[in-house]
N, C-alpha and C positions, 0 to 999 in steps of 0.2 A: 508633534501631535502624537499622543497616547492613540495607538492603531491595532485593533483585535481583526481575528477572520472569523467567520460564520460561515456553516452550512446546515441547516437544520437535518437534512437527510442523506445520507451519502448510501451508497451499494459499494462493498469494497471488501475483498479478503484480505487487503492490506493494512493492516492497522498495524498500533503499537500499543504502551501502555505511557501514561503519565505519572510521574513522581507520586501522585498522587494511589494510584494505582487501576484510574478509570481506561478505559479501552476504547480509543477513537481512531478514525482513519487514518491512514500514513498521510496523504499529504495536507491532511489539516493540521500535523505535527510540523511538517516541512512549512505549510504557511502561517503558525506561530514563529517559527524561526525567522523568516524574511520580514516580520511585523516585529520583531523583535520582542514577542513575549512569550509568557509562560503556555508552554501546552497543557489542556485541562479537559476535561469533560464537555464542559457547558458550549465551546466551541462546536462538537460535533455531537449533537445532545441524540438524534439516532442514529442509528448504524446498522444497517442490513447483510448480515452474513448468509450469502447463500449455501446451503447445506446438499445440495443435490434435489432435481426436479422442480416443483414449484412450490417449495419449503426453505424458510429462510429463517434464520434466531435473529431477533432484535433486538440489540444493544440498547437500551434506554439509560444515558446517565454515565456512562462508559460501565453499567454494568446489564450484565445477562438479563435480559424479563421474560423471552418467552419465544415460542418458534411458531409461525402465521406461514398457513399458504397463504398464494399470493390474495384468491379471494375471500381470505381471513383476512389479510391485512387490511385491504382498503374498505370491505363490509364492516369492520370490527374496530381494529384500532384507526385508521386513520381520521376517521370522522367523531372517537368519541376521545381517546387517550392524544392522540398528537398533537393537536391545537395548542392545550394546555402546555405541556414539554417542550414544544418550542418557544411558546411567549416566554415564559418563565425564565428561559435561558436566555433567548435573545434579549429582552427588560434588562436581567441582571446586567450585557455587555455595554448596552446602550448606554446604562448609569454608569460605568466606569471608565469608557472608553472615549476620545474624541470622533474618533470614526471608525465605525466598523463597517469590514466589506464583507459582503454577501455573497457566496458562489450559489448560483444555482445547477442545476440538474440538467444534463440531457438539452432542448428545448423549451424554452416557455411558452412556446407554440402547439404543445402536446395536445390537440383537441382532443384525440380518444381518452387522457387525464382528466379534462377539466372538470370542475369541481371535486377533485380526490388528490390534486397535485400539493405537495406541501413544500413545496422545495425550490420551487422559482414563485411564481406571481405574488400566490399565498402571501408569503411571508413577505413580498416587497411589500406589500396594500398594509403590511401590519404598521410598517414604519414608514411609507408613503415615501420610499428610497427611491435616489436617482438610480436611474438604472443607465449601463453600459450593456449593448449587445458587441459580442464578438466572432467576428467569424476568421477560417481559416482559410484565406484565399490557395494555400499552396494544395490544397482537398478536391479545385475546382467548387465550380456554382456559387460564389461567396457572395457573389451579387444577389441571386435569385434565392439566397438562403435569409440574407440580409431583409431584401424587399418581402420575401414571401412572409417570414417571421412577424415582423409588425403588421402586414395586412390580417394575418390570422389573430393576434390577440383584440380582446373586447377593449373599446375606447378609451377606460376607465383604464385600464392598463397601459395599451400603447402612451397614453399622455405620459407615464414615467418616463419615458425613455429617453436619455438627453442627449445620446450619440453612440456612433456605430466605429467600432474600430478592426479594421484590415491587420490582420494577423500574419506573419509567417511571410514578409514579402520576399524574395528569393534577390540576392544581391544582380543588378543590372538589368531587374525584368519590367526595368522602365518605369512611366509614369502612368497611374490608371487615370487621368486627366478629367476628362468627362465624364467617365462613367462615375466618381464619386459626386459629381453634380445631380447625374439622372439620381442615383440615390436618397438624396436629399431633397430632389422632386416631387419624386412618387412617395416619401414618405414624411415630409415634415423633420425629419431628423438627420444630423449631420455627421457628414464619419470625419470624425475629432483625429484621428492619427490612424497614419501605418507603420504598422510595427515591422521592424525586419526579423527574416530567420534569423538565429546566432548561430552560426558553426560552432560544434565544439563543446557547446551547452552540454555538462554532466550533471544532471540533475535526477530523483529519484522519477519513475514515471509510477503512475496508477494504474493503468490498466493493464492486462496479460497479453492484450493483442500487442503488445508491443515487447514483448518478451522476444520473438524469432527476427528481430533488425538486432540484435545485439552482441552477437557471435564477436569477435574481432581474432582475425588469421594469427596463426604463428605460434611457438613457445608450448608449454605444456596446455594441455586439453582438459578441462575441467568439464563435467556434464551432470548439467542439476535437471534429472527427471522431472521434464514434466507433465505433470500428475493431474488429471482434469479440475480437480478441485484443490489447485495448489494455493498457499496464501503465503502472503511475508514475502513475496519474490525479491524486495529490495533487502533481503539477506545477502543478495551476490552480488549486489550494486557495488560494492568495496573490490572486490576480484578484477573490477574492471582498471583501478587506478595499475594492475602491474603489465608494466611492459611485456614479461614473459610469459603471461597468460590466458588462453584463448577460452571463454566459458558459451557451450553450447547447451540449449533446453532439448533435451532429448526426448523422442517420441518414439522412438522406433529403437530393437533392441542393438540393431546394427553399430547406433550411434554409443551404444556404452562400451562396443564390443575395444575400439580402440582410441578410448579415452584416458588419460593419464590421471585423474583422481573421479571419481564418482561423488556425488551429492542427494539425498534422498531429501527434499523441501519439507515441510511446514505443509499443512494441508487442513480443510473445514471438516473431512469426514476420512478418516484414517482407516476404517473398514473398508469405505466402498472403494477408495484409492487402494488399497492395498489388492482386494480383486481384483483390480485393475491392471495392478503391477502383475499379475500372476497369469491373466488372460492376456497380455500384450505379448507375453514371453521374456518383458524385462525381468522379471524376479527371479529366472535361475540363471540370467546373466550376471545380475547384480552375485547373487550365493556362489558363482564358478569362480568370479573374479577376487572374493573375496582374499586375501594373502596377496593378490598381486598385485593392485593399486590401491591407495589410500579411500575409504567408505566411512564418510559420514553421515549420519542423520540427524536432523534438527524437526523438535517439536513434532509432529506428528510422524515424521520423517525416523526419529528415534523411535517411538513407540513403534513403529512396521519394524525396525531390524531387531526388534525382541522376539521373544518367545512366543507370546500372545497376548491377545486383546481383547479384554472380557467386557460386555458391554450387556449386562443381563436385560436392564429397562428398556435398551435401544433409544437412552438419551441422546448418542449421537446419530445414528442411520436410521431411526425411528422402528425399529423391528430387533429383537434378543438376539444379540450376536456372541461368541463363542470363536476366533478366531485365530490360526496358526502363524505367527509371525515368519518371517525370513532365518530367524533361528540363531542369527548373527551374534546377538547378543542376548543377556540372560536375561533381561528387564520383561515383567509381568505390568501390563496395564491392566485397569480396575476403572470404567465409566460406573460410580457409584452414587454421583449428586450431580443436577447441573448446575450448579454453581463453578465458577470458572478461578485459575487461577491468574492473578496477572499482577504483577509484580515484576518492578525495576531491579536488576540484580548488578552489581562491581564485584569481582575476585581477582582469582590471579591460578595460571597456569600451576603444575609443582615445580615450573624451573623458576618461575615465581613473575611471567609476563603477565602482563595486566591484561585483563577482559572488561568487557563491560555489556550488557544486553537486557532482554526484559522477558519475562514471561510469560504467554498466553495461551490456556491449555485447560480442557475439560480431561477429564482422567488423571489418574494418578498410580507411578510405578509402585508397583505394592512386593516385588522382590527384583532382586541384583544381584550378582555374583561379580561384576567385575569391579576393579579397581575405580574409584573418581575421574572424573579429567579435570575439572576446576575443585579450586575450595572457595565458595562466596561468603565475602562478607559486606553484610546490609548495616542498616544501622541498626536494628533490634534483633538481628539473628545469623547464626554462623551454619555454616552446612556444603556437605560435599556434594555436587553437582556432576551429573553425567555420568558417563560410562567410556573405558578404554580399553583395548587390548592393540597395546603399541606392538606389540611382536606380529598380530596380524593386520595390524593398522585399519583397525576396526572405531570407528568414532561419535558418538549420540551424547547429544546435550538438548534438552529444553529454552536454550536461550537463543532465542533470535536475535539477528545484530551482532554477534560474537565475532564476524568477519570483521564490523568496521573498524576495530584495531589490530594495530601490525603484528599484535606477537602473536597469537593465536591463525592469523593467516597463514605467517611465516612457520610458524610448526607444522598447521595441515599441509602446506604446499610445501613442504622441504621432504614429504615422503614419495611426492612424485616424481619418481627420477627421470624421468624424460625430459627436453626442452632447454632453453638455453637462459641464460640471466637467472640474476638473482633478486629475489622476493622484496620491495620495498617496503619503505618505513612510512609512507602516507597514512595520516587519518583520517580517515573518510569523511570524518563530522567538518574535520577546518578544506576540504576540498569542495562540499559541498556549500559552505560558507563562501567561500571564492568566488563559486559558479553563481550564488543568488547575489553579490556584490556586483557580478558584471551582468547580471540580467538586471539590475538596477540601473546600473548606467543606461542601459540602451532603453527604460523605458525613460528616463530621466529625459533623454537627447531627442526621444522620436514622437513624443508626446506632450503637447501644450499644456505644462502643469499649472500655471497661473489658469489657464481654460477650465481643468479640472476642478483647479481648489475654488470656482466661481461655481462651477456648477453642484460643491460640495456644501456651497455658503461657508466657508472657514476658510482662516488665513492662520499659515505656519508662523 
């Protein structure tokens, strides 16, 4: 079966870019991957980039349209521009695809949404989709999330719904016997499978709350500042395949004080993050340190170790900025249009290791003094990327992703000389293929797919 994913709406600083060069969520990238096709636009047709407070830019198309508070968004576009943008793209899937799956949003029990929700019910009523509720019994309440859920949507909706599936069972924690009967009592609907946890599961995650469980002890100390408004966080998702490498989010300056390499992230508003760094007391940590542990910055993360950040229209922070970077490096950013760059980029180190990553970024370095760190070649354009001062092991590039291959890891973590082992040759891309290969299995084995594909009407 030809299988696409859909989400009409997502909230997410996690995005990537597509061959294409449209800008959709990270993990509607990751669930192209596990469907086995092309990541594209029309899969994640918007996209809501929070910017700070109750201001957000909206991806329309995987390209930039325009920035909505929040009760801009639902007074303005959601009732007159979103309907459109999602049929249009959802239509296109439907005609090409055998089945497509649908993630919705949050709850589709939202009653403070209803009628402005685009993103669950909405769009099931548009294709009249079976619907799957899932809960996470390992959260607690899964029952009363389960029950309460269906009692709160309208009729016409609850009928979608063909079964309820128990999430995240925790190996030996019995059987729920009965209580999946009362279930399907009180609500007419049956819980089809329980899924079990997978230990071990390395998969990218979405959300930032989940950024402080992911430390792991030992080896050299990596610390990627985190920045209130950081984005891209599965830039470090690859750090995690080395044995010798412990990556901590740091919040506090303490935590940079004795960390074996530093990391300044990717960020939605590079001004206000940057005060941020300066009011926290990280940023004269990060400029003390500078010569004695290895300092990179990515994507907006580069833009702050420059010189400064001219932002006259207040495209990005919404007010004329004018600001003094960390000084690290010689790079001049220019917010001059909002139109965004985003673009897939392949190069290679100058010792000639291969990179590969993509680009996602309003502003543009408008001077440089330092030496390249990549040279990219695309297929219509050649150009030297980044910024280096190996002698202070000073490090900025605009390419996110540039961790998930070995050689460019293995450079930046060969200048941190603390810690013991040596830097692995894994790709992040065939590990994380691994991990959606065995999360296939285990839905394969705990899930009644003959059940499913009856209640999808299609036979494989």
């Amino acid at each position: 079966l030809k299988v696409s994913p859909f989400k009409s709406q997502n909230m997410s600083l996690n995005s990537m870019v597509t061959e294409g060069g449209e800008e959709i969520a990270r993990i509607q990238d990751l669930q192209a991957r596990a469907a086995g096709t092309r990541p594209r636009g029309e899969l994640n047709p918007i996209l809501l980039k929070p910017k700070g407070g109750v201001v957000s830019q909206v991806i329309v198309d995987g390209r930039p349209y325009r920035d909505y508070t929040v009760q801009e968004y639902y007074a303005d576009f959601v009732p007159n521009e979103a309907p459109s943008i999602i049929e249009r793209n959802l239509e296109r899937l439907m005609r090409s695809n055998d089945v497509v799956v649908i993630e919705g949003a949050g709850s589709p029990a939202e009653i403070n949404l209803r009628g402005r929700d685009v993103a669950n019910m909405y769009v099931a009523r548009l294709v009249n989709a079976d619907c799957l509720l899932v809960v996470n019994v390992d959260w607690g309440g899964a029952f009363a999330f389960a029950v309460g859920t269906l009692d709160l949507l309208d009729p016409q909706d609850r009928a979608l719904f063909k079964g309820v599936v128990i999430n995240n069972m925790c190996p030996g924690g019995g059987s729920l016997g009965p209580a999946l009967e009362v279930v399907e009592r009180l609500t007419g609907v049956p819980v089809v499978a329980e899924m079990p946890h997978v230990p071990g599961l390395y998969l990218p995650v979405e959300d930032s709350m989940d950024l402080g469980r992911r430390a792991e002890g030992g080896g050299k100390v990596v610390a990627v500042v985190r920045l209130p408004m950081i984005s891209n966080f599965t830039d470090f998702d690859a750090l995690g395949l080395e044995e010798g490498v412990s990556v901590v989010y740091a919040e506090r300056p303490e935590q940079l004080e004795c960390a074996d390499a530093i990391i300044i992230p990717g960020t939605k508003n590079s001004v206000q993050d940057l005060h941020w760094l300066r009011g926290s007391g990280m940023a004269s940590v990060i400029v003390r340190r500078a010569g004695e542990v290895p300092i990179l910055g990515i994507c907006g993360g580069y833009q702050m170790l420059g010189a400064a950040i001219i932002d006259e229209q207040g495209l990005e922070g919404g007010t004329s900025a004018h600001v003094e970077g960390l000084g690290l490096l010689d790079a001049v950013t220019r917010f001059d249009t909002y139109d965004k760059r985003t673009v897939q980029a392949a190069g290679r180190l100058v010792d000639g290791g291969q990179v590969r990553g993509y680009e996602i970024h309003m502003g543009m370095k408008v001077r440089d003094g330092e030496a390249p760190l990549f040279r990219v070649d695309n297929f219509n354009e050649s150009f030297d990327e980044g910024s280096v001062r190996e002698d202070e092991m000073l490090f900025g590039s605009y390419l996110h992703g540039l961790l998930d291959r070995p050689a460019f890891r293995r450079y930046f973590l060969s200048f941190a000389s603390s810690g013991e082992g040596e830097v692995g040759t894994e790709d992040y891309d065939r590990d994380v293929d691994e991990n959606l290969d065995r999360l296939a299995d285990v839905f394969e084995s705990s899930l009644d797919m003959d059940a499913l594909m009856g209640i999808l009407g299609v036979r494989p």
